[in-house]
C-alpha positions, 0 to 999 in steps of 0.5 A: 848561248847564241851560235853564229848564225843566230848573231848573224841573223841579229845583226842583220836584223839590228841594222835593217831596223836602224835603216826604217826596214828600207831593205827587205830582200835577202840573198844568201849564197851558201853552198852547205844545204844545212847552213843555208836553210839555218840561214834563211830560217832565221831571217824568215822568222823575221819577216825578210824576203829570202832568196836562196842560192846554192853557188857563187854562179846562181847567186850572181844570176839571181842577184842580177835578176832580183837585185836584192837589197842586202848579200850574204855570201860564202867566201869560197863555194862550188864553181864561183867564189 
């Protein structure tokens, strides 16, 4: 049985290998801890560079900075959504 998160992280895969691996850099915005460590766990073990933030605000200032190839990102979070 496959959860969410293990389909995200199939989707996510099936589309960067569609793409000839072009988009390596992930960020994940998640305020739940468990969610996003499951999160980046997963796209790790598939040899993705993840970056990990714990709010819309640090997500922002970590995507400005890295400009990272491809956003997962919670809908509704702690201090920007």
């Amino acid at each position: 049985m496959c959860l969410p998160l293990c389909w995200l992280a199939e989707v996510v895969t099936e589309l960067l290998y569609d793409i000839e691996r072009t988009m390596r850099q992930i960020l994940v915005i998640e305020d739940e801890e468990p969610i996003r460590a499951n999160i980046t766990d997963l796209l790790e073990a598939e040899n993705f560079d993840v970056i990990a933030a714990e709010n819309g605000r640090v997500g922002v200032e970590i995507a400005q900075k890295h400009i990272p190839d491809l956003i997962i990102c919670d809908m509704r979070m702690p201090e920007l959504d």
